[in-house]
Phi, psi and omega in degrees: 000128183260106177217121195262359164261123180344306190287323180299339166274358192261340170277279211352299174295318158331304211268018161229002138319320196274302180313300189337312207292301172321340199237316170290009183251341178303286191301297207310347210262303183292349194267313186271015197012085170256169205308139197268014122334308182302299180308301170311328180308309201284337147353279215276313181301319161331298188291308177292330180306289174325313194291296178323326209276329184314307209286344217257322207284332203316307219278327181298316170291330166326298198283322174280342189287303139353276227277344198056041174242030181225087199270151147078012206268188161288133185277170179307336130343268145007284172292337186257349155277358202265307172322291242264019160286340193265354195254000000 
């Protein structure tokens, strides 16, 4: 990820810091067999984290990609098969 602003790389890593968290808690639900409603709910929030962090790395390269501000970075083409692995 080519990101020359700080904060974008600092969500970014929240938010999969925040899956990190979510998915040990996940395993810790499956380790205690707990009810698999329970687990899955919890899946699933993993799985929207991961996606939000994908989606946040497309667009800033997206964007930079736009801007000629990624030399050498993935061209539009590119980024748009990258989109369309997340969907």
């Amino acid at each position: 990820m080519d990101s020359r602003d700080p904060a974008e790389r600092k969500a970014v890593l929240n938010r999969l810091r925040r899956a990190q968290g979510q998915l040990a808690a996940v395993i810790s639900m499956v380790e205690d067999e707990r009810d698999c409603r329970e687990i899955v709910t919890q899946l699933s929030a993993v799985s929207k984290a991961i996606d939000r962090a994908a989606f946040k790395v497309v667009a800033i390269n997206l964007r930079a990609c736009v801007m000629g501000e990624n030399p050498g970075g993935p061209d539009q083409d590119e980024l748009e098969k990258l989109f369309m692995s997340l969907v």
